[in-house]
C-alpha positions as semicolon CSV with decimal commas, in nm:
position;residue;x (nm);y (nm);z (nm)
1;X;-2,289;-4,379;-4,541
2;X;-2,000;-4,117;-4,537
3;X;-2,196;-3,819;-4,623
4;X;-2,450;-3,916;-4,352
5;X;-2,142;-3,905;-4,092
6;X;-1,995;-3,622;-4,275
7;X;-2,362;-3,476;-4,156
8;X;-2,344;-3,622;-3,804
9;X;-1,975;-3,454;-3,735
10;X;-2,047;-3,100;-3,888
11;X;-2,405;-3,090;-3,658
12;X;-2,158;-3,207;-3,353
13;X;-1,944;-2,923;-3,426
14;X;-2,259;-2,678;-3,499
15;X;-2,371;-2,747;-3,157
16;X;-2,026;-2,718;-2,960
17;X;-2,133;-2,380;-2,863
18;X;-2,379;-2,426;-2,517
19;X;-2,174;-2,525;-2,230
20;X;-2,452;-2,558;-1,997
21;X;-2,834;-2,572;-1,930
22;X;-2,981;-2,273;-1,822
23;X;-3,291;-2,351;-1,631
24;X;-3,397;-1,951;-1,666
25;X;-3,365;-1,987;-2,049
26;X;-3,555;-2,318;-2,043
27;X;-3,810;-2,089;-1,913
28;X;-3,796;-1,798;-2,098
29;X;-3,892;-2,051;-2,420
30;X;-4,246;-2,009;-2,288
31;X;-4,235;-1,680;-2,228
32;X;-4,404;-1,406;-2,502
33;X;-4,539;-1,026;-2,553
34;X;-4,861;-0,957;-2,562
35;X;-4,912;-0,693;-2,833
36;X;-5,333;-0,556;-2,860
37;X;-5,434;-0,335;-3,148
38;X;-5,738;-0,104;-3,134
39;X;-5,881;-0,087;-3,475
40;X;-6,162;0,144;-3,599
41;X;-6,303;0,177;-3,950
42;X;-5,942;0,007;-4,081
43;X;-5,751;0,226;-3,867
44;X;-5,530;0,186;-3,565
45;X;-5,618;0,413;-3,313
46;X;-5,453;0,222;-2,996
47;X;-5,158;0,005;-2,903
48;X;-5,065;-0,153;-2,594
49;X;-4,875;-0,488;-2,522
50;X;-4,745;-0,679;-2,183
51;X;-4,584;-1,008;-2,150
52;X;-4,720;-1,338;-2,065
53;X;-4,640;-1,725;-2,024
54;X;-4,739;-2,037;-2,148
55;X;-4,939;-2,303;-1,919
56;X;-5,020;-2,530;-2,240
57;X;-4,881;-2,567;-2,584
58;X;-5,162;-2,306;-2,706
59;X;-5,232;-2,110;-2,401
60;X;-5,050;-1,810;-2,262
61;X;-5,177;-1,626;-1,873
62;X;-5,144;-1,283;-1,880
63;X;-5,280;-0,987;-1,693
64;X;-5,619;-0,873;-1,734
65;X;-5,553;-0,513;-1,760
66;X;-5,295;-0,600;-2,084
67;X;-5,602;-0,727;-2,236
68;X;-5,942;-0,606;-2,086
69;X;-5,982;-0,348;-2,424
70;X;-5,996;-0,680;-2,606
71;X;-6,232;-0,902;-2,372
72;X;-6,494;-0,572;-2,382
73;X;-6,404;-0,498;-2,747
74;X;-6,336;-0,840;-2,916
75;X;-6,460;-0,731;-3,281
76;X;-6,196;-0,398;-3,266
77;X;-5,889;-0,510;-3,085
78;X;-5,621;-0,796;-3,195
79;X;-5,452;-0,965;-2,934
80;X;-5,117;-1,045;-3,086
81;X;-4,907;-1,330;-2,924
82;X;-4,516;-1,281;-3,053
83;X;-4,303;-1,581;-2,878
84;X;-3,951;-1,567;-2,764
85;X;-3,845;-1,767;-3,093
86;X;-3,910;-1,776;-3,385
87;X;-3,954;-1,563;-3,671
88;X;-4,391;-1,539;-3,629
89;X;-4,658;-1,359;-3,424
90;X;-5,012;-1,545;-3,342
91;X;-5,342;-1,422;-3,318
92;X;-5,496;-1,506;-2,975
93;X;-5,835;-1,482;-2,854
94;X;-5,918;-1,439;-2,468
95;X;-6,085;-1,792;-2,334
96;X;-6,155;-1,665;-1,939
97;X;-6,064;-1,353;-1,745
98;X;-6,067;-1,245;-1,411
99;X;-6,013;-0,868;-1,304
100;X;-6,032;-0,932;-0,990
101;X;-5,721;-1,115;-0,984
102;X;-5,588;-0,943;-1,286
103;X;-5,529;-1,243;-1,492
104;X;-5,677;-1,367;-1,807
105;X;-5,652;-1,693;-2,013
106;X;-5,529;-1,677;-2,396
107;X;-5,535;-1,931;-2,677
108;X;-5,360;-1,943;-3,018
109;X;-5,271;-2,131;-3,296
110;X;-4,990;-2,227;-3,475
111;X;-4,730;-2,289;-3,281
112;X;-4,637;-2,506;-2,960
113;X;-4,499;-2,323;-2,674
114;X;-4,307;-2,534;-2,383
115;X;-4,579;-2,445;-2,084
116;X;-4,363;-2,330;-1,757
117;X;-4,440;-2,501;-1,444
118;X;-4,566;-2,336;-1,134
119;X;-4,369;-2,421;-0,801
120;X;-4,622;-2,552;-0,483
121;X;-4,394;-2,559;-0,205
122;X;-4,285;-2,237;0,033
123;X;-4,126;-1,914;-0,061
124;X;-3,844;-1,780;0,213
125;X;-3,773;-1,441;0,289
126;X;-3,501;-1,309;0,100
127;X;-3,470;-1,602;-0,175
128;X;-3,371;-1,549;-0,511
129;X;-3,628;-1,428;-0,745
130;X;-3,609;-1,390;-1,134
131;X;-3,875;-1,205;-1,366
132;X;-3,913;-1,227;-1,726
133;X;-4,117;-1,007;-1,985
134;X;-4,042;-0,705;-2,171
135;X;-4,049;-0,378;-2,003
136;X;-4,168;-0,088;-2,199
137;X;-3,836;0,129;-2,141
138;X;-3,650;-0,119;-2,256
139;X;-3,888;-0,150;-2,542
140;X;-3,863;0,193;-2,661
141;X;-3,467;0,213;-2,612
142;X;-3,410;-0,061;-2,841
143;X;-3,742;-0,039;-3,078
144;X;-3,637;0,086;-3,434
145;X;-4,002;0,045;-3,582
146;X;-4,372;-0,046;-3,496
147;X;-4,273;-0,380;-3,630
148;X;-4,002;-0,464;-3,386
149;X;-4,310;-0,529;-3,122
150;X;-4,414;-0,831;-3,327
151;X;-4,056;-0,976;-3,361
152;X;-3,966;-1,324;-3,170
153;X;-3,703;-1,176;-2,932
154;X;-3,580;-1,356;-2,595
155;X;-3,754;-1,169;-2,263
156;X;-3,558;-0,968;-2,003
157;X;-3,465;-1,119;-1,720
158;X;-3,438;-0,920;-1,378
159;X;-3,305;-1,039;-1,057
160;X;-3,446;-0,965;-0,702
161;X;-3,543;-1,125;-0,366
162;X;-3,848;-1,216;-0,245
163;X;-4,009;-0,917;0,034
164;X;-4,325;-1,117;0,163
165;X;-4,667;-1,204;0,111
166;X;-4,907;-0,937;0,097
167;X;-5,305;-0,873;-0,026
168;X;-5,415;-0,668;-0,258
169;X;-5,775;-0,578;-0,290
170;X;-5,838;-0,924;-0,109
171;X;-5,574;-1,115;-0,345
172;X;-5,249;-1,251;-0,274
173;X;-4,988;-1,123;-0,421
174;X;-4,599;-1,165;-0,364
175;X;-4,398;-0,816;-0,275
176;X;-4,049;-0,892;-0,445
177;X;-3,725;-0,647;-0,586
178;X;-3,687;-0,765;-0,925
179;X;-3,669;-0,498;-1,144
180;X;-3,982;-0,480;-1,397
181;X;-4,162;-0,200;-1,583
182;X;-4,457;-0,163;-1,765
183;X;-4,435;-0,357;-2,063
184;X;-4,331;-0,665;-1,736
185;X;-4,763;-0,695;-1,666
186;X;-4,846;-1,068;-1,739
187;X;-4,453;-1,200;-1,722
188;X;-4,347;-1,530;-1,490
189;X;-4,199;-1,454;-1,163
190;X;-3,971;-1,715;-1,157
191;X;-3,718;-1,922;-0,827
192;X;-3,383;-2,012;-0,954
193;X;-3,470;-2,342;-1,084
194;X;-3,720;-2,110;-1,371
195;X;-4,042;-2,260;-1,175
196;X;-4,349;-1,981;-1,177
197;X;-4,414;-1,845;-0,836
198;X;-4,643;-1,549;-0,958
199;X;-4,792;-1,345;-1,224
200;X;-4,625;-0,967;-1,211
201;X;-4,846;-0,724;-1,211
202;X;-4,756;-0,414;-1,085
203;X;-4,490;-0,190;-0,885
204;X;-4,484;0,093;-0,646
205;X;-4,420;0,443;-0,693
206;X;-4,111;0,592;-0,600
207;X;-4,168;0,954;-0,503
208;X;-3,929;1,143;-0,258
209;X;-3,654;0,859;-0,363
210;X;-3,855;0,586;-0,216
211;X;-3,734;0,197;-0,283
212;X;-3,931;0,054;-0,578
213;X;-4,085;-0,300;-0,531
214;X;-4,292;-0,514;-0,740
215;X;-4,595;-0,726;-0,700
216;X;-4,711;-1,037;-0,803
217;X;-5,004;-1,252;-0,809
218;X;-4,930;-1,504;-0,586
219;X;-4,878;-1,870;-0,761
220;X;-5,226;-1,985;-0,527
221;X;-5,412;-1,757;-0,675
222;X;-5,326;-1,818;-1,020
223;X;-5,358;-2,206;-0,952
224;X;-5,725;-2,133;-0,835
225;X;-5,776;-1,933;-1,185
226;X;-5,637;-2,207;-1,381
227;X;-5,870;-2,477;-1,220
228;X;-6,201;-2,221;-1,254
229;X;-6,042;-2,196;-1,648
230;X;-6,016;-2,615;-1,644
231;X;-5,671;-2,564;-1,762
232;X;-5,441;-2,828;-1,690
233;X;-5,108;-2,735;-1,563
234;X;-4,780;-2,885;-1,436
235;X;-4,703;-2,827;-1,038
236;X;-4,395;-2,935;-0,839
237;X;-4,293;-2,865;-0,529
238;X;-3,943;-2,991;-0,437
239;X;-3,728;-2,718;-0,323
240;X;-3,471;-2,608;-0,615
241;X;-3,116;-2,703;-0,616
242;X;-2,918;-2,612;-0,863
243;X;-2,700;-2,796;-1,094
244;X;-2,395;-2,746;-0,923
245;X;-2,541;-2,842;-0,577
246;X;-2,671;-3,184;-0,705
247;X;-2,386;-3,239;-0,920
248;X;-2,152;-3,191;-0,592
249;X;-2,416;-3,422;-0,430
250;X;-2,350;-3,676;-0,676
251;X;-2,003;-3,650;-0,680
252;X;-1,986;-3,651;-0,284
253;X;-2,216;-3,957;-0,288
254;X;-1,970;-4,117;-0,558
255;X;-1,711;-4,073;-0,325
256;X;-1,889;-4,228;-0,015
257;X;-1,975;-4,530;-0,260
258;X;-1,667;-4,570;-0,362
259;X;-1,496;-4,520;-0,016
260;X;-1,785;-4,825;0,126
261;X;-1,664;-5,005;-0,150
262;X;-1,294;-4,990;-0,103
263;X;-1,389;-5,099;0,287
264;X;-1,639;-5,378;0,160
265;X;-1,349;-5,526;-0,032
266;X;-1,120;-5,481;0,221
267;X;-1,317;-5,625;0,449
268;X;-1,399;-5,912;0,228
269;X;-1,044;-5,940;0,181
270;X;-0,981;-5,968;0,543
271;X;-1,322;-6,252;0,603
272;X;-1,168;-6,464;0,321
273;X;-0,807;-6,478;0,480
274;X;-0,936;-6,594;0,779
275;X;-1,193;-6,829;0,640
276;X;-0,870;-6,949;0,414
277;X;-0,668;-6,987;0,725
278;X;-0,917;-7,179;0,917
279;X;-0,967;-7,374;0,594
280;X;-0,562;-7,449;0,638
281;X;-0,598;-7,538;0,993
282;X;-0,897;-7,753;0,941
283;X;-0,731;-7,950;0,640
284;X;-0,372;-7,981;0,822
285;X;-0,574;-8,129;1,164
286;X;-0,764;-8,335;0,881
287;X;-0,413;-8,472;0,697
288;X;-0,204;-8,503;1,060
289;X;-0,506;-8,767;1,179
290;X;-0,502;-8,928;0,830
291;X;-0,124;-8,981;0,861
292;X;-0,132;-9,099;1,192
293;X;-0,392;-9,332;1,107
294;X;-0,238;-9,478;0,797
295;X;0,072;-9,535;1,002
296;X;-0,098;-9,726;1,313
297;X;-0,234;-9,924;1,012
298;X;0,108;-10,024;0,915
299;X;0,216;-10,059;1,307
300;X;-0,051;-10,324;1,247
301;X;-0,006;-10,494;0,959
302;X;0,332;-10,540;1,009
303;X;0,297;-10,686;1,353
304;X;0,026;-10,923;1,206
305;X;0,299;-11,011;0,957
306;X;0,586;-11,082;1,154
307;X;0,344;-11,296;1,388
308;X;0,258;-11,481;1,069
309;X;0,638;-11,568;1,014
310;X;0,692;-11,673;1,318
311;X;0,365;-11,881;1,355
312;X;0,480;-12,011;0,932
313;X;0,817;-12,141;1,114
314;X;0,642;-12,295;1,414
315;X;0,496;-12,506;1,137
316;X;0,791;-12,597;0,968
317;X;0,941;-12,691;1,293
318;X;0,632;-12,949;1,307
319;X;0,693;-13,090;1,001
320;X;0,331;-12,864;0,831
321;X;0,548;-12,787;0,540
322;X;0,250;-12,696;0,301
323;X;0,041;-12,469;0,573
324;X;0,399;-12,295;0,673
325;X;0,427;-12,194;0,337
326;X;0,068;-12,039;0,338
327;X;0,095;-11,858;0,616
328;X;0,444;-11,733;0,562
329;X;0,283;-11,571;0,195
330;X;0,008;-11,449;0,386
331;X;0,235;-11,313;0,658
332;X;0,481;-11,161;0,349
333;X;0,209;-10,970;0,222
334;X;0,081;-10,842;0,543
335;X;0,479;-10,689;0,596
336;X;0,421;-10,589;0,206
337;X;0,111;-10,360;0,279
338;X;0,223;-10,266;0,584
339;X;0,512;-10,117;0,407
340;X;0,285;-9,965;0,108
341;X;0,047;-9,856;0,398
342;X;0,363;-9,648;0,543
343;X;0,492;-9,510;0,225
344;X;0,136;-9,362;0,116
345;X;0,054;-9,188;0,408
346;X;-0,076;-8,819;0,357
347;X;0,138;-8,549;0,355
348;X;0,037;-8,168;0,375
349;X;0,065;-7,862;0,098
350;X;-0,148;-7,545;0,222
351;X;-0,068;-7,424;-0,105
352;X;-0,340;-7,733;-0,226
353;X;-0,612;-7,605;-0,031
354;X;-0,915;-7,440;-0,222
355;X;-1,106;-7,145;-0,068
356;X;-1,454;-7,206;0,010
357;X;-1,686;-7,083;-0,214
358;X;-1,851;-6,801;0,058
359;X;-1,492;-6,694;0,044
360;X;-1,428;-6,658;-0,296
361;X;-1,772;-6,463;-0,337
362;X;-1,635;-6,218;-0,045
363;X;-1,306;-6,213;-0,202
364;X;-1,436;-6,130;-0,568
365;X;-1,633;-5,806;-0,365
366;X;-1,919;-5,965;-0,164
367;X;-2,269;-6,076;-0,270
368;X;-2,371;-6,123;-0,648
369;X;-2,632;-5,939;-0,756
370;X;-2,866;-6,051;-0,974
371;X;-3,027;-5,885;-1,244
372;X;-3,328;-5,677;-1,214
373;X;-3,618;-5,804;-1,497
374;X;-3,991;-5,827;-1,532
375;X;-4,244;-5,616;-1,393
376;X;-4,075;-5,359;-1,162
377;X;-4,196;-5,023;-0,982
378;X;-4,011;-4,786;-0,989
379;X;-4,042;-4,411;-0,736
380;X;-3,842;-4,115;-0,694
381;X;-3,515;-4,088;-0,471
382;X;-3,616;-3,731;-0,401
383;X;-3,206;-3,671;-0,221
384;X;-3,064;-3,814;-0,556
385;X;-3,292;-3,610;-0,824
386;X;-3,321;-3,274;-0,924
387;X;-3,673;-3,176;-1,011
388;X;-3,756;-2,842;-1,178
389;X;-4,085;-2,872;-1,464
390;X;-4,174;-3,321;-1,451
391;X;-4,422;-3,468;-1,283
392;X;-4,269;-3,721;-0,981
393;X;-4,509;-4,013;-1,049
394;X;-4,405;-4,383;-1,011
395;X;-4,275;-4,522;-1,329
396;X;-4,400;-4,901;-1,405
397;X;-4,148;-5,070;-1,606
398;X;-4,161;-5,423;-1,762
399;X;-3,746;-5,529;-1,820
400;X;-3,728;-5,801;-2,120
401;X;-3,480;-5,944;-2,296
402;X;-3,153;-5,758;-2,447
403;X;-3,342;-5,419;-2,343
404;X;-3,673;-5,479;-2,484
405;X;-3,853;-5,245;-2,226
406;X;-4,227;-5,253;-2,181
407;X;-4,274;-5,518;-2,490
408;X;-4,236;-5,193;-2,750
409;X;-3,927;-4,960;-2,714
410;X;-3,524;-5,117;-2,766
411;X;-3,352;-5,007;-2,556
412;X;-2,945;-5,012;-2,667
413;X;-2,629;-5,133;-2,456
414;X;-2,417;-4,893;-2,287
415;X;-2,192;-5,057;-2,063
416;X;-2,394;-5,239;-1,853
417;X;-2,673;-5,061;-1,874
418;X;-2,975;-5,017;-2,100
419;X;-3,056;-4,652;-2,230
420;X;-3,296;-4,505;-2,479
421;X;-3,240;-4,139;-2,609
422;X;-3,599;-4,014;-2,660
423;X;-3,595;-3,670;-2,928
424;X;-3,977;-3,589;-2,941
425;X;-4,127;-3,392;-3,244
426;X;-4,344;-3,138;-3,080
427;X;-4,170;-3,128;-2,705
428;X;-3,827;-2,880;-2,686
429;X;-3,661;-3,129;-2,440
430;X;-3,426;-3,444;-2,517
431;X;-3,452;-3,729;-2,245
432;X;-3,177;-3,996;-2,195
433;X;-3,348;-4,269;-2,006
434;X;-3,111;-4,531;-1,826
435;X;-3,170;-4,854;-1,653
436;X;-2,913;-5,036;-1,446
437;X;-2,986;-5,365;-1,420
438;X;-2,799;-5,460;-1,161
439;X;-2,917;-5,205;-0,895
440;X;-3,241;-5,144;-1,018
441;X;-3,138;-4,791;-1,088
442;X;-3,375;-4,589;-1,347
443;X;-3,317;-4,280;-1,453
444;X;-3,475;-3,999;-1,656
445;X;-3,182;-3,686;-1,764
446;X;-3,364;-3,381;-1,942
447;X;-3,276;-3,112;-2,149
448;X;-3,436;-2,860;-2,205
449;X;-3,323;-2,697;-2,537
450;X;-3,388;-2,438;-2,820
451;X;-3,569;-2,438;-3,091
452;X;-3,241;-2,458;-3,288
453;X;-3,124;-2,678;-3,052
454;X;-3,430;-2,943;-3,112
455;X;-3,374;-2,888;-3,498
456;X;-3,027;-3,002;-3,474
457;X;-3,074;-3,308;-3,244
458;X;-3,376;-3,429;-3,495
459;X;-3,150;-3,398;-3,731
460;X;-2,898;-3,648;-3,606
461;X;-3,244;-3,885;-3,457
462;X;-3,326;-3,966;-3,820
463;X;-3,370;-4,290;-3,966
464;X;-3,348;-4,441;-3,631
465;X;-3,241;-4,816;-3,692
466;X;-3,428;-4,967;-3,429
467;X;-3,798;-4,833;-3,255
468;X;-3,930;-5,148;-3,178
469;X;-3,740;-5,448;-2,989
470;X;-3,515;-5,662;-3,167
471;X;-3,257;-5,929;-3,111
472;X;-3,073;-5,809;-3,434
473;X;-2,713;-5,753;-3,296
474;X;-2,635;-5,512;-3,573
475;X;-2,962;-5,291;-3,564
476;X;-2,856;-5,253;-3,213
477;X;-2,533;-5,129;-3,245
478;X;-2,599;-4,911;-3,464
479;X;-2,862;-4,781;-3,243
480;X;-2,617;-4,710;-2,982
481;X;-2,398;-4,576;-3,236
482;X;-2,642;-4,323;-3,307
483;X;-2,765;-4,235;-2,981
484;X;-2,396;-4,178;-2,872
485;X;-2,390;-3,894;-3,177
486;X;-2,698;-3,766;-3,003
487;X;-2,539;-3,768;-2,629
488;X;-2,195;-3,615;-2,792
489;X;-2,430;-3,288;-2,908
490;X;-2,619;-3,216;-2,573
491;X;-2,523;-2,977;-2,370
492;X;-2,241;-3,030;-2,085
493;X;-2,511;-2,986;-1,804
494;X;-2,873;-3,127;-1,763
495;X;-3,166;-2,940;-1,653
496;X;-3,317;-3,258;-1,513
497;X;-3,202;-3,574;-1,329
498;X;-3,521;-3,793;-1,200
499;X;-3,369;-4,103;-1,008
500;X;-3,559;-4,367;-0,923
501;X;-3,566;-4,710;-0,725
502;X;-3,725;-5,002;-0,904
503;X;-3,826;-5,296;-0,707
504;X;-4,067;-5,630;-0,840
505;X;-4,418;-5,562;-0,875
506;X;-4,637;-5,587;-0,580
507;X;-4,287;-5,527;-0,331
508;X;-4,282;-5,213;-0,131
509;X;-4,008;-5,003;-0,346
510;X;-3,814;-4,928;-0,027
511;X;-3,687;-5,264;-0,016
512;X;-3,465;-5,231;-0,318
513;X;-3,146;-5,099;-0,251
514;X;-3,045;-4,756;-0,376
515;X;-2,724;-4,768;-0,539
């Protein structure tokens, strides 16, 4: 047990390092050269390379022209595919190509590449654009040997604005500043949140001192040759914001909560004073007509009394000894209760009076809520998410038990929520999925990480106590045990926060209330 946290802590302080998420380093993780080699009779008589992107584990897009000696000679050139990490290079093999629209389709094997997404919504004049891929120049600056082509290195990245859409022999292509070169053909033109707008492709000459700008095939056009290719591929297209936006968002709307909150209460405060004071007024009205009652109830008995005495002496007077001495009794304890009536009459203590229970509900902060469970569905809060690479689907969630979610996956207790730290074997991303049960809050936090990264927070996920759902206190806390070791190591920012609002099966999810 000691050398396993002896493990944990020297992996926590391994992966101190990476302050925050990078969304354009996310995206460069799918990003890799694309090397050819001519070869005749054992020889190599040509070299060329480009960059490209993935769109599935084992598919890359490129340019056409980086690899058109390759579709028209397949049995002489190699198409080598060298990722951003690593310490391999992949043969590839070209699956569809279009020259028209300069792009072709590549597939390897070997290794999985995180595909980038491509971005669906509308491109503004003048925003931010990114490309990554390695330019020649910088190429032959750096290069020491033939063999530092095929070397897992990270892409340049180039910065630039976006200049408008124009067509190119009858395609679309996006005219943009970011600075690229050859070596750039087949590279991801990227928006800040690292989602692919285009496929660069070329660049303008410069003669006389002219401006240089860049082209890219438009993100439509490379959608249509993905579809043609029957290559699946991720889309979104909510507008970027970046981390710091949402994370002011969140803080501003953690502020507004807390600030309704603070008013709720007081308000509450102020409904249960004056539902206690009318409770006060209501009990003293209620103890002043008791009082007054029990004392006209002595007023009578002890009238009724002294009438008996003098009616018991009327008799005596008469010589009725023996009904004298009855009624005088009777008349005796008629002054008696008269007396008792008059001592226990009500008195009043507002201290004595108990709130009612609407009021104690307001007072404690309003309304109880009651926990969310069963079937629920669950959609996005677009306003409250940021969404760069997932899909925006509903989620359907089944809430059991002690965080038994779906019938299959134990969820552990953290606070008062449930949450489930998911480290997948083949994906580069770490989710940390939480469900508040008492809002019907569910959300999805990604990160998007390193190889190295991934390595180190598999590490720590193994021999997970609990997979499947359990009522076995311990096995649970030392699941969330562990996935607090795992939370400790991520980075300071996400790359991801999908919120969403989970209301009963078969309800419209608008009803439930966003918290």
């Amino acid at each position: 047990m000691m050398r396993r946290l002896l493990i944990v802590v020297a992996l926590l302080f391994a992966w101190a390092a990476p302050a925050h998420a990078d969304d354009i380093s996310a995206s460069a993780r799918g990003v890799v050269r694309i090397v050819t080699i001519a070869v005749v009779d054992d020889e190599v008589v040509g070299f060329g390379h480009g960059s490209g992107f993935a769109v599935g584990p084992n598919r890359v897009i490129t340019n056409a022209h980086v690899v058109e000696l390759a579709s028209r000679y397949p049995d002489n050139v190699v198409i080598g595919v060298v990722p951003s990490e690593g310490d391999k290079s992949y043969q590839g093999k070209v699956i569809k190509i279009d020259q028209a629209r300069d792009l072709a389709l590549i597939e390897f094997s070997g290794v999985r590449l995180p595909p980038l997404t491509l971005f669906g919504g509308k491109i503004s004049d003048g925003d931010s654009l990114i490309a990554l891929g390695y330019p020649g120049n910088v190429d032959v600056a750096t290069a020491r040997s033939a063999a530092d082509f095929i070397k897992p290195q990270s892409p340049v990245r180039s910065q630039g604005g976006f200049a408008g859409l124009r067509q190119l022999s009858g395609v679309s292509v996006l005219l943009h500043t970011a600075s690229i070169a050859r070596g750039n053909s087949g590279g991801p033109l990227l928006d800040r949140c690292g989602r692919v707008l285009g496929v660069n492709s070329a660049i303008t000459h410069n003669d006389d001192g002219d401006s240089t700008f860049a082209f890219a095939i438009a993100g439509s056009e490379l959608a249509a040759f993905l579809g043609e290719a029957k290559q699946s591929f991720a889309t979104v297209d909510i507008p970027c914001t970046s981390v710091e936006e949402q994370m002011a968002q969140e803080r501003s709307a953690d502020e507004k909560a807390r600030l309704a909150a603070d008013e709720a209460s007081r308000a509450n405060a102020a409904r249960a004073e004056a539902e206690r004071d009318d409770a006060i007024t209501q009990a003293r009205n209620r103890a002043e007509t008791a009082r007054e009652n029990y004392m006209a109830g002595a007023a009578v008995l002890l009238v009724l009394g002294a009438l008996a005495v003098g009616g018991a002496g009327l008799l005596l007077s008469r010589e009725r000894r023996r009904e004298a001495i009855w009624v005088a009794a009777g008349g005796g304890v008629l002054m008696l209760g008269a007396a008792a009536l008059f001592l226990s009459r009500p008195g009043f203590d507002e201290t004595k009076v108990l709130p009612v229970p609407k009021a104690a509900a307001a007072a404690a902060g309003g309304t109880t809520n009651t926990a969310a469970q069963g079937k629920l569905v669950c959609t996005l809060v677009p306003e409250r998410s940021r969404v760069i690479v997932s899909p925006t689907d509903r989620v359907d969630l089944d809430i059991g038990e002690d965080g038994c979610i779906n019938g299959r996956t134990q969820y552990a207790e953290s606070g008062t929520h449930w949450q489930r730290i998911l480290v997948p074997d083949q994906e580069a991303n770490v989710s940390v999925l939480d469900f508040d049960p008492a809002t019907g809050t569910y959300t999805n936090t990604r990160y998007l990480l390193s190889s190295e990264q991934m390595k180190q927070a598999r590490a720590l996920r193994k021999g997970v106590p609990l997979k499947e759902c359990s009522s076995d206190q311990a096995k649970r806390a030392e699941l969330a045990t562990q996935q607090q070791s795992i939370r400790s190591a991520l980075p300071a920012v996400y790359n991801e926060k999908l919120v969403y609002r989970c209301a009963p099966g078969g309800e419209p999810p608008a009803a439930a209330a966003a918290k």
